[in-house]
KEKE-237398 format. One record per atom (N, C-alpha, C): x negated, y, z. Coordinates in steps of 0.1 Angstrom, whole numbers, plus 2048, in hexadecimal, padded with zeros to 3 digits. Example, Ala and Ser with C-alpha at 12.3 -4.5 7.8 and 13.67 -1.06 7.14 Angstrom:
! residues 2
77C7C784E;7857D384E;77C7DF84E;7807EA847;7777F5847;77F80084F;
This chain:
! residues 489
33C5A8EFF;34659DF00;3525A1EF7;35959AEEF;367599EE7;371591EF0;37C595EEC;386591EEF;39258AEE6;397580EE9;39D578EE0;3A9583EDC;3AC583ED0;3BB58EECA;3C658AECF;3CD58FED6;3DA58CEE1;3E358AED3;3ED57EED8;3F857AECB;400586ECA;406589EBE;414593EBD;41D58BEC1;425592ECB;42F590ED6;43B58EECA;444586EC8;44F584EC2;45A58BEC3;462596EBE;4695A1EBD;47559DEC6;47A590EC7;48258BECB;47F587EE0;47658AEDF;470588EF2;469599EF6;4715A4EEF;4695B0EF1;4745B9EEF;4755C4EFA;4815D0EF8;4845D5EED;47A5D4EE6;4805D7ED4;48B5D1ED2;48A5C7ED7;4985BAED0;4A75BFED2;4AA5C5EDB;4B95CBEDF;4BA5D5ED6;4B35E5ED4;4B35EFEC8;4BA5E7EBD;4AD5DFEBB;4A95D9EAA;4BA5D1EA9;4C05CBEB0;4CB5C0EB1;4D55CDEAE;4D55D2EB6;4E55E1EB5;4E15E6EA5;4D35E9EA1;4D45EDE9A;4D65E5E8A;4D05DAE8D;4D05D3E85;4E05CDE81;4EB5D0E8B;4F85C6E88;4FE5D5E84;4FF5E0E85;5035EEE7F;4FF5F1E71;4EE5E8E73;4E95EBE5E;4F45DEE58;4F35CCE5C;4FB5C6E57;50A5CBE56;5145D0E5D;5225D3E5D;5225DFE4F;5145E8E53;5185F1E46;5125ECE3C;5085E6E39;5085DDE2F;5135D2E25;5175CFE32;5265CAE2A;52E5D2E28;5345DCE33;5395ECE27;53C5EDE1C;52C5F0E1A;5285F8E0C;52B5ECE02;5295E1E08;52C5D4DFD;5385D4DFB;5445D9E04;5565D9E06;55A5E5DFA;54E5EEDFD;5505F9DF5;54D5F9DE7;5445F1DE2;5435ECDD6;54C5E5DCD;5525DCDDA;55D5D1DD6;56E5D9DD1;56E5E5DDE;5775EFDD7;57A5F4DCD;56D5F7DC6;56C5FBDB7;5715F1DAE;5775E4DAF;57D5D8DA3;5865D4DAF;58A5D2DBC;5975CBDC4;5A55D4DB9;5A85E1DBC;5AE5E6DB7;5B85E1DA6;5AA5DFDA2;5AC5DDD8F;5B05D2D90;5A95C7D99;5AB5BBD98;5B65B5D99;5C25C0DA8;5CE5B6DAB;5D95BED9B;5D35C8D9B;5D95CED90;5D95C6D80;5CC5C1D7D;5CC5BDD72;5D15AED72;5D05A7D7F;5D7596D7F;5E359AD80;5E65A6D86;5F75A8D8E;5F65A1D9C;6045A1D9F;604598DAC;60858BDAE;60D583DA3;610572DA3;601571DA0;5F8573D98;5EE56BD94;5E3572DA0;5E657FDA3;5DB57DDAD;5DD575DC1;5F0575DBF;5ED568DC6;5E655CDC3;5E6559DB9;5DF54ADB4;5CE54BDB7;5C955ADB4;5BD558DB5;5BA559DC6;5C2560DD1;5C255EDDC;5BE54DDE2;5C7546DDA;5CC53EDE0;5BC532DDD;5BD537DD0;5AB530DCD;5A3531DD8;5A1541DD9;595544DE1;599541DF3;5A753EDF6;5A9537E01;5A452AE05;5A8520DF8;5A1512DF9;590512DFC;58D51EDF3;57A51BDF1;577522E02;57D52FE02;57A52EE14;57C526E20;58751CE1D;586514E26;58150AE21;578503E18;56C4FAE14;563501E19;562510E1B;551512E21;552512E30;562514E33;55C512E47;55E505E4A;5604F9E3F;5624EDE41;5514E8E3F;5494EEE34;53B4ECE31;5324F4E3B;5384FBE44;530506E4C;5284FDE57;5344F2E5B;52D4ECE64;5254EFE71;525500E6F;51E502E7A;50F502E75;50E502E68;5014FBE66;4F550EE67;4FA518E61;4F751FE62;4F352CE76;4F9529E7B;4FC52BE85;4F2523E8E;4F0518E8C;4E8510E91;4DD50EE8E;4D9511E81;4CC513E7C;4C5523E7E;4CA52AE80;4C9538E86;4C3536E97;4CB52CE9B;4C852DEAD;4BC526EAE;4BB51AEA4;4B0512EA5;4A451AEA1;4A6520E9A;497525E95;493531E9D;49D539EA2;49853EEAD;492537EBB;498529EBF;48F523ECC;486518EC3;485518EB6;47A50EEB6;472517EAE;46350EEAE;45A50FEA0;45150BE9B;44650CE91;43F502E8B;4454F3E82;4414EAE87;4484E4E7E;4534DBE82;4574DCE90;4644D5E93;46E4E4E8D;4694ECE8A;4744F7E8A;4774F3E78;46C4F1E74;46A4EDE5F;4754E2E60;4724DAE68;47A4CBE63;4874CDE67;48E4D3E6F;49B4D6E76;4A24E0E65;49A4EAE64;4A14F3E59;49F4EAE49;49B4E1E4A;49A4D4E40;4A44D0E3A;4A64CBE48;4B54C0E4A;4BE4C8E4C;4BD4D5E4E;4CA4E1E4F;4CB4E4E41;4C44E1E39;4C94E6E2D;4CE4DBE25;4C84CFE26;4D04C4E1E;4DC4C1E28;4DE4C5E32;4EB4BFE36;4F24CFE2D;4F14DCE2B;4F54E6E26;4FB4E5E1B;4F14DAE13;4F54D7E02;4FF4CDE04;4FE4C1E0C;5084B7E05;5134B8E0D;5154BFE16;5224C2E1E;52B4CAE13;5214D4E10;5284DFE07;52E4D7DF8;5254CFDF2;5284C7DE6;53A4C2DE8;5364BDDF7;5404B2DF9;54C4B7DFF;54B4C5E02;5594CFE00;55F4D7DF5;5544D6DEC;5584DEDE1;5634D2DD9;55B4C9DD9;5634BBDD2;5704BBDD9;5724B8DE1;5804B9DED;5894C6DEA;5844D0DE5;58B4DADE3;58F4DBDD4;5894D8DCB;58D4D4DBF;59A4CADC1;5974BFDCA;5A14B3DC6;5AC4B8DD2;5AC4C3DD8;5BE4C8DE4;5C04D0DD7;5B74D6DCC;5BF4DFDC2;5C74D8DB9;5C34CDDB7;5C94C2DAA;5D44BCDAF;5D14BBDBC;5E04B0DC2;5E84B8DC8;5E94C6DCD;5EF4CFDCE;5F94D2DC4;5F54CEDB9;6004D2DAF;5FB4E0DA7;5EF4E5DAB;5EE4F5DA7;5E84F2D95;5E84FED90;5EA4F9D80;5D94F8D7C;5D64F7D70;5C84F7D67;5BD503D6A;5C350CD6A;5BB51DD71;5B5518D7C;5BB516D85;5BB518D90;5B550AD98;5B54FCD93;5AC4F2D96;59C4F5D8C;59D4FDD84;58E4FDD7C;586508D89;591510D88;58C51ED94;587519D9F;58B513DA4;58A50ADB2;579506DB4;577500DA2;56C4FBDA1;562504DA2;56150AD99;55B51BD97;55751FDA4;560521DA9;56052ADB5;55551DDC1;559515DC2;55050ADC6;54250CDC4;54350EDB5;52F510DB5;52851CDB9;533528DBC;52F534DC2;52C531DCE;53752CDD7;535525DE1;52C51BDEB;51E515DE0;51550BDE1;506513DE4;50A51ADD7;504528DD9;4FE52FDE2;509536DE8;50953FDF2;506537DFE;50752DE01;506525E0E;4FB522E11;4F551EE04;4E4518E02;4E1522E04;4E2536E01;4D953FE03;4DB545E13;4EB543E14;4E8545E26;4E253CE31;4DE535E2E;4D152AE32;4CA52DE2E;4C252FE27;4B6537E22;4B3542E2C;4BB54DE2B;4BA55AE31;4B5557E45;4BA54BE45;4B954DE53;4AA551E58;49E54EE54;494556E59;496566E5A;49E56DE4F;4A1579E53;4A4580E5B;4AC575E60;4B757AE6B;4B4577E78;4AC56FE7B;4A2569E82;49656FE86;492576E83;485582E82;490591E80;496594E82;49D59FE81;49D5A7E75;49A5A4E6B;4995A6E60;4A55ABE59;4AF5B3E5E;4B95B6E5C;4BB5BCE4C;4B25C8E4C;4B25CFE40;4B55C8E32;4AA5BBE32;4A85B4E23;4B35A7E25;4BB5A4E32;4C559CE30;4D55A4E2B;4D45B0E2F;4DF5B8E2A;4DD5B7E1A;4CD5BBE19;4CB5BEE0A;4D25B4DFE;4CE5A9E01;4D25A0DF9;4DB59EDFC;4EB5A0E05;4F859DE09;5005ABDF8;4FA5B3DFA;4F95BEDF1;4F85BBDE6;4EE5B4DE1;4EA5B2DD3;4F65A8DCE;4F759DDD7;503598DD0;50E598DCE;5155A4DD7;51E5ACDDB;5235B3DC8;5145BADCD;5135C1DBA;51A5BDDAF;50E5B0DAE;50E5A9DA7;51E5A4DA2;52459BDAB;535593DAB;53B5A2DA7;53C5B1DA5;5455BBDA7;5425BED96;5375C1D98;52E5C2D89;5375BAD82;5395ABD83;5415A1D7A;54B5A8D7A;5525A7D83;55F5A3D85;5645B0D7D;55E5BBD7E;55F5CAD74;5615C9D66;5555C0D65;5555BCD53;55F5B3D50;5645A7D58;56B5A2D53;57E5A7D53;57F5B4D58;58A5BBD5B;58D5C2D4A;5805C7D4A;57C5CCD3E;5815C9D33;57B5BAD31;5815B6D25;58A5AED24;5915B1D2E;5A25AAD2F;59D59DD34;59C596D39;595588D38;5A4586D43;5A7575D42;5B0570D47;5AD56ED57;5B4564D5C;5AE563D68;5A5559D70;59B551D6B;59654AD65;58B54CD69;586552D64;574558D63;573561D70;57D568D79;57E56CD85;578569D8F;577557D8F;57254DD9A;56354CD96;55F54FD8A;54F54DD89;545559D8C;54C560D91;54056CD94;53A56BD9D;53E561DAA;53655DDB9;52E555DB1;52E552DA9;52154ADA1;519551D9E;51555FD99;50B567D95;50756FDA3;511570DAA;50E577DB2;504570DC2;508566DBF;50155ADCB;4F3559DC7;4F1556DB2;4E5551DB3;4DB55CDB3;4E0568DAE;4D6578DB1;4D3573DBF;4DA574DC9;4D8576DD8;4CF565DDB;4D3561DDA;4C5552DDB;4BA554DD5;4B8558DCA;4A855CDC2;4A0567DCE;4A9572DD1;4A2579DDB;49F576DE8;4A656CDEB;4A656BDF8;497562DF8;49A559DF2;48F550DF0;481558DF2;484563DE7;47056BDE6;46F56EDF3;478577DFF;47457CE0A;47556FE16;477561E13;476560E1F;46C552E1D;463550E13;45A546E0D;45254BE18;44E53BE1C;44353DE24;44E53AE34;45553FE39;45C53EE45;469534E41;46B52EE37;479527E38;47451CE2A;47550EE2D;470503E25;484501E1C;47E501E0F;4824FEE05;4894F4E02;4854EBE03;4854DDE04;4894D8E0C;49B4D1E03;4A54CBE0E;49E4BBE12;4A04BCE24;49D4ABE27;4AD4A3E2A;4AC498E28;4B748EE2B;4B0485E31;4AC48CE3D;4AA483E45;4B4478E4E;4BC46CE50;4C4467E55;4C2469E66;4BB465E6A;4B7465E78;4B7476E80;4B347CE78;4B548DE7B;4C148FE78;4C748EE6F;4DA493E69;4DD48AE77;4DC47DE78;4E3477E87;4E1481E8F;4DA487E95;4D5490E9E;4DC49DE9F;4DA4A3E91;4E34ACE92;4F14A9E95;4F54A4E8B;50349DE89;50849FE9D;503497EA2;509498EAF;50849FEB8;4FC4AAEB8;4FA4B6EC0;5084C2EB9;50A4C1EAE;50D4C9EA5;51D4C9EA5;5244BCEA2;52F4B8E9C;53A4C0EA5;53B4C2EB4;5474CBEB5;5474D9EB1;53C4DFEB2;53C4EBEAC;53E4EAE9B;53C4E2E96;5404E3E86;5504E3E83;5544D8E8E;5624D6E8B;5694E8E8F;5614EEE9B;5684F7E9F;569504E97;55E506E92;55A50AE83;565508E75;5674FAE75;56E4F8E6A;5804FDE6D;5814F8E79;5914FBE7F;59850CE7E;589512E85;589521E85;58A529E77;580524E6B;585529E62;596522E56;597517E5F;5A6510E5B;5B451CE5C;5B251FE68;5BF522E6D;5BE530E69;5B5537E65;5BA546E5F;5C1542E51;5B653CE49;5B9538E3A;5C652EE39;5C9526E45;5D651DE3C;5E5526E3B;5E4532E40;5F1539E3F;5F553DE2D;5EB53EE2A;5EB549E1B;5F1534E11;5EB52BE17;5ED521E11;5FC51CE13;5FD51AE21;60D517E24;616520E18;61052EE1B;61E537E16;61F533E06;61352FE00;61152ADEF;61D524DEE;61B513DF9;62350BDFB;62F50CDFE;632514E08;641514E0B;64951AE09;64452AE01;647536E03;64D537DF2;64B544DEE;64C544DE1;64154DDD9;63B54FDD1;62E554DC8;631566DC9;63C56BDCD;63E579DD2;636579DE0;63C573DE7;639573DF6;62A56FDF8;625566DEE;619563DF2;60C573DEC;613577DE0;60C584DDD;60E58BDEC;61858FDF4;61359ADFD;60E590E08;60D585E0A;603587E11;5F4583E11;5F5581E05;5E4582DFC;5E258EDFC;5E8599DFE;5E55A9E01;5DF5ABE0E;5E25A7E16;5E35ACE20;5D259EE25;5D5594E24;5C9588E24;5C058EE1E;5C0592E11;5B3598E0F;5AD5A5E12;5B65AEE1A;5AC5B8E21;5AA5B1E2E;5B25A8E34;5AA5A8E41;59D59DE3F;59E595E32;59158DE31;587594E2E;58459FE2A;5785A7E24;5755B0E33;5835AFE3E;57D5B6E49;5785ACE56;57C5A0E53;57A594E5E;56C58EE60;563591E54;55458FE5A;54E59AE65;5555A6E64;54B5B0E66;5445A9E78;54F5A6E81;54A5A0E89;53C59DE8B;54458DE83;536587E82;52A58AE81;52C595E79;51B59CE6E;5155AAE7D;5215ADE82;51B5B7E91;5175B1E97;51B5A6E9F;51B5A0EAB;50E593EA7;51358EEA0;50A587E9E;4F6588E9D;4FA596E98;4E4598E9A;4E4597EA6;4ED59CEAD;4E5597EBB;4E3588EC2;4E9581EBA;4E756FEBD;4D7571EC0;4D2571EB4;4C1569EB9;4B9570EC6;4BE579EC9;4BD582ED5;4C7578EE2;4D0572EE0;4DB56CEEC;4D355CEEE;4CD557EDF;4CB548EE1;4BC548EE5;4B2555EE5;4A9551EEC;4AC556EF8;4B355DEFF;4B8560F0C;4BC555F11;4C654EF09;4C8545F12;4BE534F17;4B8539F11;4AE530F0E;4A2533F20;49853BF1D;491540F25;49754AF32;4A5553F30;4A955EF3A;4B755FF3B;4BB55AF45;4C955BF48;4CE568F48;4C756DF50;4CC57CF55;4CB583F45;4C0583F41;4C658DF31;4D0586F30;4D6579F2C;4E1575F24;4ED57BF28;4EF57AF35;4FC57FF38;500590F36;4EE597F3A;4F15A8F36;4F65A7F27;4ED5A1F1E;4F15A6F0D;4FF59FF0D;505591F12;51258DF12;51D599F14;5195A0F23;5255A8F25;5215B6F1B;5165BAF18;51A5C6F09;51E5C6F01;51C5B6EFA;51E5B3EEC;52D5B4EF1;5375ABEFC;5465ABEFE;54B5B8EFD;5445C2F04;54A5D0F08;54D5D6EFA;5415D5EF0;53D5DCEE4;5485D3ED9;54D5C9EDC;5565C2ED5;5625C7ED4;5645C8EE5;56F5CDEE7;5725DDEDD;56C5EBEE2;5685F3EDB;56C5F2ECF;5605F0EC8;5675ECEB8;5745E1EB3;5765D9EB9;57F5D2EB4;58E5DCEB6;58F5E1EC1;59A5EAEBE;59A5F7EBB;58E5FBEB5;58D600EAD;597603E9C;58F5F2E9A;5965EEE8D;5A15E9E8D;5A55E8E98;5BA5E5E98;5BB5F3E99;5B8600E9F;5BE609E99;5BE611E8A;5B4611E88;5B1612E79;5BA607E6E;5BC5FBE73;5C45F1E69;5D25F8E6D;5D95FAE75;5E75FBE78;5EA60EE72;5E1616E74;5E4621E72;5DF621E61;5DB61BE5B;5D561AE52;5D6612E43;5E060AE49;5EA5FFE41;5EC607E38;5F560BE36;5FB611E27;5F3617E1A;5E561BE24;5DF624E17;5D3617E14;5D360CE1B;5CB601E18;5CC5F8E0F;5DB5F9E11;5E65F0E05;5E85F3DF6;5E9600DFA;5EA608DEB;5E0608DE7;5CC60ADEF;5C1608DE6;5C45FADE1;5C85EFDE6;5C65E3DDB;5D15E1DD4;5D85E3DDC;5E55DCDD1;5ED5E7DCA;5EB5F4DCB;5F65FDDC5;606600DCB;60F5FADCD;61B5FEDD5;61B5F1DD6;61B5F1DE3;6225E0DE8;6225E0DF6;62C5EADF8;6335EAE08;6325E2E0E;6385D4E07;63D5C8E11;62F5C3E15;6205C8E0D;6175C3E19;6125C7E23;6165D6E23;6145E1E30;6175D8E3D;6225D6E41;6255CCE4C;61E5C0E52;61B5B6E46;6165ADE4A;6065AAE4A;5FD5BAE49;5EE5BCE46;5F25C3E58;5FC5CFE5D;5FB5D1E68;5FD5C6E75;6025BAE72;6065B4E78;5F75A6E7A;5F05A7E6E;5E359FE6F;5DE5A8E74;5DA5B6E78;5D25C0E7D;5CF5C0E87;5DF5BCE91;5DC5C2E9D;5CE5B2EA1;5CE5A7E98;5C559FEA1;5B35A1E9B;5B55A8E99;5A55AFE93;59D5ACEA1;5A15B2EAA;59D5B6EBE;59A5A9EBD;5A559DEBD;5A1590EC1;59758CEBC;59458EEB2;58758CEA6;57F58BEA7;57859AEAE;56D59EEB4;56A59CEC7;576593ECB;572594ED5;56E583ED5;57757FED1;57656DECB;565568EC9;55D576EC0;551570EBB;54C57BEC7;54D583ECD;542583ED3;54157BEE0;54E573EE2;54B566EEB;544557EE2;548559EDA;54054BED4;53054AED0;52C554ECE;51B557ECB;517553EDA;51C558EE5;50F555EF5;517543EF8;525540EF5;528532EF7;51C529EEA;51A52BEE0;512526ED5;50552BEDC;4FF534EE1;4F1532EE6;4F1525EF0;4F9527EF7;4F751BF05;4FB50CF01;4FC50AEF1;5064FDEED;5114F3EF3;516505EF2;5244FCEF7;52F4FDEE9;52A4F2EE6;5354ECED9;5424ECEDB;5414E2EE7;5534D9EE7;55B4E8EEB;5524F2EF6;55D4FCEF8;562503EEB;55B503EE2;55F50FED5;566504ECC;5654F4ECE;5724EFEC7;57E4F0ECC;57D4EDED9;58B4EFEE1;5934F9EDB;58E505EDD;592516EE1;595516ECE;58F50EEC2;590511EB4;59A509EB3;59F4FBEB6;5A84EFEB9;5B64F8EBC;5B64FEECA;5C4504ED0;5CA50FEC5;5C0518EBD;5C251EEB4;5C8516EA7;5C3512EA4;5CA50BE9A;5D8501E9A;5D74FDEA5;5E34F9EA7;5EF500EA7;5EF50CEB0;5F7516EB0;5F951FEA9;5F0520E9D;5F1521E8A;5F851CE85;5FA50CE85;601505E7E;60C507E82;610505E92;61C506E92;623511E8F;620521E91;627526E90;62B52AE84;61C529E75;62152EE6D;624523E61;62A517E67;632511E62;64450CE68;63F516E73;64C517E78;657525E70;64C52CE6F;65153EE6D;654541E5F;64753BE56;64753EE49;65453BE45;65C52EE45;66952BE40;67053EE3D;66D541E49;67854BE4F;67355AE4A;66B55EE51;66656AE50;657569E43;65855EE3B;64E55DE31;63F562E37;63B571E2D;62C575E31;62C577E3D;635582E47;635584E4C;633577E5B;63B56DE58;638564E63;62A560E62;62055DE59;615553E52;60C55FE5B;60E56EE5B;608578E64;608576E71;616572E77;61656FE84;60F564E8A;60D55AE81;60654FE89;5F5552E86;5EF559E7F;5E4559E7A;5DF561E88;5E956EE8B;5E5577E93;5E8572EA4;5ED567EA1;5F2564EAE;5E5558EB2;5E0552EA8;5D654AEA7;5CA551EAE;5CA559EA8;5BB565EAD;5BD565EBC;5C656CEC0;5C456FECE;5C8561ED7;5C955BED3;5C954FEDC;5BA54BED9;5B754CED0;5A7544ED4;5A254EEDA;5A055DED7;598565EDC;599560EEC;5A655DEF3;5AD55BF02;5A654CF06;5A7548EFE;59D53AF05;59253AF05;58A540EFC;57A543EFB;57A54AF06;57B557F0B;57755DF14;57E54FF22;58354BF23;58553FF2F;57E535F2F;578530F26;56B52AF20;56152CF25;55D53AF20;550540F23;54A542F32;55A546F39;558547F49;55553AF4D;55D532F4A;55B528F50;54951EF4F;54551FF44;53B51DF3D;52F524F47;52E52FF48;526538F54;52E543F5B;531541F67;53A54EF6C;53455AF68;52255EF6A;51E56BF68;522573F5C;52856BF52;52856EF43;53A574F3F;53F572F4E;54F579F4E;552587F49;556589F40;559599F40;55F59FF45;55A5A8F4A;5625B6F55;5705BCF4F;5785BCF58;5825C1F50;5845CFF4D;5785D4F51;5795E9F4B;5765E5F3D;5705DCF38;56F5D7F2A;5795D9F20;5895D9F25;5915D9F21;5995EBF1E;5945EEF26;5965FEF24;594603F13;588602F0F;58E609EFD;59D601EF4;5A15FAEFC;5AB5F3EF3;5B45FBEF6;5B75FDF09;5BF608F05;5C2617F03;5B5619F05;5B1629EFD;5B9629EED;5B661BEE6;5BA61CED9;5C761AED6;5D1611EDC;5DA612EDF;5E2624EDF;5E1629EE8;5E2638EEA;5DF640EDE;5D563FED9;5CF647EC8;5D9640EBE;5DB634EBB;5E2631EAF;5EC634EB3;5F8632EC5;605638EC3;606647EC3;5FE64FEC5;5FD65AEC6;5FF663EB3;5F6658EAB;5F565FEA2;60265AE95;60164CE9F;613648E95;61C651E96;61E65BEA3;628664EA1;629671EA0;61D670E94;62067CE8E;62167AE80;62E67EE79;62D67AE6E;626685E5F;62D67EE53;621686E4B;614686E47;60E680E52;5FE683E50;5FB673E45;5EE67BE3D;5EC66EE37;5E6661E40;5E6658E38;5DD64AE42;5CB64FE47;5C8651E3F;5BA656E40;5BC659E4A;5C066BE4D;5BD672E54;5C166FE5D;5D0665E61;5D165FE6D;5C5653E73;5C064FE6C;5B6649E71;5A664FE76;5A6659E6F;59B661E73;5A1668E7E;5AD670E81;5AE672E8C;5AE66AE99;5B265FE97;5B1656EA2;5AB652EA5;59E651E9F;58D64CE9F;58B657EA8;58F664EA7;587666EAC;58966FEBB;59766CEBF;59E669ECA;59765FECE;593656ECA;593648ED1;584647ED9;57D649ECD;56B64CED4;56D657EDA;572664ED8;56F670EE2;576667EF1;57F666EED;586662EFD;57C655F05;57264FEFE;56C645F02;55F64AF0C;558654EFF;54F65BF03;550664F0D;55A669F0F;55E673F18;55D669F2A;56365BF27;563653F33;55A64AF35;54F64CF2A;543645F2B;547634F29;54C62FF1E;551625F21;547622F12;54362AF09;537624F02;52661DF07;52A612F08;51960DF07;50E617F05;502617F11;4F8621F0E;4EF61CF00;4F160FF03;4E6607EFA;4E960BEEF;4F460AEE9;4FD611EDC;4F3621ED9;4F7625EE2;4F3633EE3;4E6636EDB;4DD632EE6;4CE630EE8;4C7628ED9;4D061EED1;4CA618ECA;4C961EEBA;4D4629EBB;4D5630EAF;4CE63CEAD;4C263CEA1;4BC648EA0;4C3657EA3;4C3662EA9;4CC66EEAB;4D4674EB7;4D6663EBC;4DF666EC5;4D5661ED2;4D266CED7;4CE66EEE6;4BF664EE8;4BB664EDD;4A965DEDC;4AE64DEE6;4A264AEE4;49F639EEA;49E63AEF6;4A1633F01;49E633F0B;48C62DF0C;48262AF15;476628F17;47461AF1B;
């Protein structure tokens, strides 16, 4: 007698999936790294070779084009990730269809919008062509992180880093040559062009076969989406509003000095503001089938992913605050006056990571309107303050509201979330590494002399010994990295 061949169990309904998730959001974060670290090799030359008026200008580009992509984001990525993890076959084909043509003409139809706030803005010929430029890097890259989503979806961590990498390269590669040969400022904004379409060619070879090509416009589906979808897009678009309109206000109200420091200090915390996302996030397709089929996982991986947030996020407020100065000088060379207002965006790093690791288990359970609300209250209290402050305290105010923005949403999401399912409340011993860290950064602020580095490696490692010592690291953490203390069974 034979036996029919038992299906392969889906990685995502099997204890592998937790490992694979920790490990998988540790390979993404250093993935992006090594990409920050590439980027290092030309940030430096770059503010140096524009100076600091023109590389405010290019700031201010690449502020418009970022907030056209969380205006084009729509949620549309985020949601095609969750979907393809609870659907499949071919309602899962036709859904990732219409996820990509709604991907393309949202995106078209922000890049357009951002060309024409550059023209009527008043900003000069550079800098409306740039806008454009930078737009088609932008169409780009959106179309390939849509693509990728089967990657990320199958846990495929490795070859989604890979290609985050290649285009990383690629844009650094340019931006090197064109340092090189003196080039104006101009040709700056076209490197997310080479570097988008490397990373779309490959994405495409590895995920043929699992992700359909071919945009649908379908009317009746876009209705569908459109209304399951639309408060989370707005929340999406608001959330990435209110970091980015400060660097804009200050354009506008400030003066082209003031807006250099705080395009210093904007652009290290933008190259550190995804990391979040890129940790926390592998473990989505792990939360949206939990919450799907198992309550009880949802709220265990809920309260790790919060704990492990917590953890790292104040982590990186002590590292930013102890670490300001020698951060400043890698990009900009002497420019004191942005020390201040890069420590003053720092301390909201914590909110950052604690903000998204409530928003991933609220987005499994679709709850939309809560993550507009909690993106809504944020933004409002953006506007007001740092159009209240900037007049006065310039960068430095445009800091206070961006940072003040953070922890208020972080404070509503987690009020959200409880409310949403009580089980899913986080404990408050959760809060303990914050102030472990607390204690390491004032500890090591008062010793003077030492360089930044080394004050931050010292404090790192006050901070985990004193954790480890109180057992306040996650086993799973532990357990899921090759070396340290094997796998549990």
């Amino acid at each position: 007698m034979s036996t029919a061949e038992e299906p392969v169990p889906d990685v995502l309904d099997t204890p592998d999936a937790g490992p694979a998730v920790i490990r998988g959001g540790a390979l993404r974060a250093g993935g992006y790294m090594a990409g920050i670290l590439l980027a290092l090799g030309s940030a430096p030359f770059l503010v140096r070779h524009l100076g600091n008026v023109d590389f405010g200008r290019y700031t201010v580009v690449l502020s418009i084009i970022a907030l056209a992509a969380g205006l084009t984001e729509g949620g549309v990525q985020a949601v095609g990730l969750r979907e393809y993890t609870v659907r499949s076959g071919a309602e899962r084909e036709r859904l990732l269809r219409n996820l990509l043509g709604v991907r393309i003409a949202l995106t078209t139809i922000a890049v357009l919008l951002a060309v024409g706030f550059a023209a009527v803005a008043g900003y000069d010929h550079t800098m409306v062509v740039g806008t454009a430029l930078a737009g088609v890097g932008l169409l780009l890259q959106s179309i390939q992180n849509l693509v990728a989503v089967p990657l990320q979806g199958e846990l495929r961590f490795g070859w989604a880093t890979a290609t985050d990498l290649c285009r990383q390269a690629v844009t650094v590669a340019l931006t090197i040559a064109f340092i090189l040969a003196g080039a104006g400022l101009l040709p700056f904004f076209a490197t997310s062009i080479a570097g988008g379409a490397v990373a779309l060619v490959i994405t495409v070879l590895l995920v043929r076969g699992a992700m359909p090509f071919r945009p649908a416009f379908d009317r009746a589906d876009w209705q569908l989406l459109v209304r399951d979808t639309f408060p989370y897009a707005v929340a999406i678009a608001l959330n990435v509003a209110y970091f980015r309109i400060g660097v804009i206000i200050v354009s506008l109200v400030s003066t082209a000095v003031e807006t250099g420091y705080f395009s210093v200090s904007y652009r290290i915390l933008e190259v550190v503001l995804p990391i979040p996302a890129l940790m926390i996030g592998a473990v989505f397709p792990v939360l949206a089938r939990a919450a799907r089929d198992d309550p009880d996982r949802l709220s265990y991986a809920t309260s790790r992913v919060f704990e492990t947030a917590v953890i790292v996020g104040a982590w990186f407020v002590l590292g930013t605050e102890l670490g300001a100065p020698f951060l400043v000088k890698v990009l900009a060379g002497h420019a004191p006056h942005s020390v201040p207002v890069l420590r003053i965006q720092g301390v909201a790093l914590l909110a950052t990571f604690v903000a998204v690791a409530c928003s991933f288990p609220l987005l499994s359970l679709h709850r939309h309107r809560e993550l507009l609300v909690a993106n809504a209250v944020a933004l409002a209290l953006c506007l007001g303050l740092t159009l209240g402050l900037v007049p006065s305290l310039a960068s430095k105010g445009a800091a206070i509201g961006a940072a003040s923005a953070e922890y208020s949403l972080a404070i509503v999401l987690v009020v959200l979330m409880t409310r949403a399912r009580a089980d899913l409340r986080p404990r408050a011993t959760a809060l303990v590494p914050l102030l472990v860290a607390a204690a390491a950064t004032v500890a090591l602020l008062l010793v003077h002399g030492l360089h930044p580095v080394i004050q931050v490696a010292a404090a790192s490692a006050l901070y985990f010994g004193a954790l480890a010592l109180m057992g306040r690291i996650p086993r799973e953490l532990i357990d899921a990295l090759p070396g340290f203390m094997g796998r549990r069974a």
